[in-house]
C-alpha positions in Angstrom: 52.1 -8.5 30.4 54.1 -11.4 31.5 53.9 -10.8 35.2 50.1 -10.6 34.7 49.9 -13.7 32.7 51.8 -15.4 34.9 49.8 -14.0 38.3 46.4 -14.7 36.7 48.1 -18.5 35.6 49.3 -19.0 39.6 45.5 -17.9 40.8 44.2 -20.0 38.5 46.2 -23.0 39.5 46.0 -22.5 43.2 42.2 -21.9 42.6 41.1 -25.5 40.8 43.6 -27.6 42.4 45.6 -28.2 39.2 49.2 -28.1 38.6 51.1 -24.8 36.9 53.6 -25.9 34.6 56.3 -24.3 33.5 57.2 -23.8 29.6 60.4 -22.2 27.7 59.2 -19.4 25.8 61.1 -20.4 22.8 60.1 -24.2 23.1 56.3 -22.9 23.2 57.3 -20.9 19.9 58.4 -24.5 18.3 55.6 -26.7 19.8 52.8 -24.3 18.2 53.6 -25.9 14.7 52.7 -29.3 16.2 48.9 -27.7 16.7 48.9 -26.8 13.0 50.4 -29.9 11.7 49.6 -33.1 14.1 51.5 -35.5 11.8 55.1 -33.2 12.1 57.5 -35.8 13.7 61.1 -34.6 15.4 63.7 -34.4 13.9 63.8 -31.2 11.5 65.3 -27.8 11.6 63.0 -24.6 13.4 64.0 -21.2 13.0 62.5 -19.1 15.4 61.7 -15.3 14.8 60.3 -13.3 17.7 60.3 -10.0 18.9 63.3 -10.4 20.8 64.2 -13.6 19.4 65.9 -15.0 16.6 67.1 -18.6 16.9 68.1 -22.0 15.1 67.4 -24.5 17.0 67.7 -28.7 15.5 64.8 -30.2 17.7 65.9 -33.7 17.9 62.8 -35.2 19.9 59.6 -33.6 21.2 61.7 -32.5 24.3 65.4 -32.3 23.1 66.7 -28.9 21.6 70.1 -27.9 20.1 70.9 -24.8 20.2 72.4 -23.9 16.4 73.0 -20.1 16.7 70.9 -17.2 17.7 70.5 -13.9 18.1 74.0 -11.6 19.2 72.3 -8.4 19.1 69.1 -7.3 17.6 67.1 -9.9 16.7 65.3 -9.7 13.6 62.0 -8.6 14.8 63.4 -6.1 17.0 64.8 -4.7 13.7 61.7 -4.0 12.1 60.2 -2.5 15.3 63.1 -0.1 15.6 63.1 0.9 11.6 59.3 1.3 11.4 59.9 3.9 14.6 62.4 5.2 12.8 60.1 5.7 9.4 56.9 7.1 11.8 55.0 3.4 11.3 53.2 2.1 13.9 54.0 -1.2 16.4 54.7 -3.9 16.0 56.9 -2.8 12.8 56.9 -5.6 11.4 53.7 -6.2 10.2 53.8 -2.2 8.7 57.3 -2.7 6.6 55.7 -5.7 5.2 52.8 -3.8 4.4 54.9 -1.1 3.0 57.4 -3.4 1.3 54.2 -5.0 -1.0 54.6 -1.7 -3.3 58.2 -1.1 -2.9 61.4 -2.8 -4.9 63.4 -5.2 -3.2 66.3 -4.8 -5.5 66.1 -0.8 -5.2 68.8 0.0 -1.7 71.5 -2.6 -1.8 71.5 -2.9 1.6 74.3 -5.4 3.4 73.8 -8.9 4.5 74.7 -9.7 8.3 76.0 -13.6 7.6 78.5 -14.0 10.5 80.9 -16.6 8.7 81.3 -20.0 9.8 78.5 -19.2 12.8 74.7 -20.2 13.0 74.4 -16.4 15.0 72.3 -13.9 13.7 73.6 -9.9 14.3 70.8 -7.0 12.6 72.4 -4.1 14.6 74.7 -3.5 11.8 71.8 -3.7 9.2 69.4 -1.7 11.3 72.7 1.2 11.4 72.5 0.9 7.8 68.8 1.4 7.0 69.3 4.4 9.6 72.2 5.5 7.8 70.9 5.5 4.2 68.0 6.9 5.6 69.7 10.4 7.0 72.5 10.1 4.5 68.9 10.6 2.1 67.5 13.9 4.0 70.6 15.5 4.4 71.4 15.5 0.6 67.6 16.7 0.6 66.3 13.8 -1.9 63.5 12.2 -1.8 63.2 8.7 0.0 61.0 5.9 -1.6 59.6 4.5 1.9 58.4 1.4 -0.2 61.9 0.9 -1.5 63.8 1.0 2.2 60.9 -1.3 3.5 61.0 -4.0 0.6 65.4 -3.4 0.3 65.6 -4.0 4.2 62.9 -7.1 4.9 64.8 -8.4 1.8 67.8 -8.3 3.6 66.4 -9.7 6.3 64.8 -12.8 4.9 67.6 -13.4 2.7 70.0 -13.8 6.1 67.3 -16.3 7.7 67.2 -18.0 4.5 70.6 -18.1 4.1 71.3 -19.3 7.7 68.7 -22.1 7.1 70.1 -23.5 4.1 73.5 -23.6 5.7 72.2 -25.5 8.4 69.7 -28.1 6.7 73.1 -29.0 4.7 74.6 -29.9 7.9 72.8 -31.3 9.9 71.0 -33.6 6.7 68.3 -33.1 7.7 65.4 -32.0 5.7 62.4 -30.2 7.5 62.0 -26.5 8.3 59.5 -25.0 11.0 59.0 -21.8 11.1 58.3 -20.5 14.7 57.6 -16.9 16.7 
């Protein structure tokens, strides 16, 4: 889908005379909020969570980004893809779980929380195992698995990391603004 975008983006340029310009995926991600919100100023805190993304970035200006911490391995939207495969739900998972989650219990699996002390990273391989674990662990004891449980226990665990990680960071940095991006 990219390489048709940017094809059709190229012809389109070439074909009216106007420039192609170039944007970070992850930037575009953070400058969407600006079209929601015209009065948001720089500086605040975004976290951005994409397919294959998850990131903390502190964007200082309109066109200067630190890099906080980000994803090491699965990102959390590639955790909920691979876990709704996993449960027979449709793509994008995410979108399913949630819907799944909204009759489940949260507080039902205790399922772990990836932190990473002292580090602004973000690691869901080890929570996505889990889920998977639990999951099998379930069948092969041949009890019965409350899908709306799993889905609301793991996109608890989920949020509760990005959450987490956010706090951490708006305490600091100081500052005191959150976009949420992807």
């Amino acid at each position: 889908a990219l390489l048709v975008g940017l094809s059709a983006a190229k012809g389109l340029a070439l074909g009216t005379g106007k420039p192609l310009i170039g944007v970070n995926h992850l930037e575009g991600h953070v400058f969407a909020n600006f079209l929601s919100d015209p009065d948001l100023k720089p500086p605040f805190l975004a976290l951005v969570v994409s397919g294959g993304h998850t990131s903390l970035l502190v964007v200082e200006d309109y066109n200067t980004f630190r890099l906080l911490g980000q994803t090491r391995d699965d990102a959390a939207g590639e955790a909920f893809d691979k876990i709704a495969r996993f449960m027979g739900l449709p793509y994008p998972g995410g979108p399913e779980i949630e819907k799944l989650a909204l009759s489940g219990k949260a507080e039902a699996i205790d399922f772990p929380r990836p932190l990473l002390p002292n580090s602004y990273d973000f690691s869901f391989s080890g929570l996505k195992s889990a889920v998977i674990n639990y999951l099998h662990a379930q069948a092969q004891r041949g009890l019965e698995v409350k899908r709306e449980d799993v889905a609301a226990s793991f996109q608890e665990a989920i949020v509760d990391v990005l959450v987490t990680k956010c706090k951490e960071a708006l305490i600091a940095t100081g500052l005191k603004k959150v976009v949420l991006a992807g």
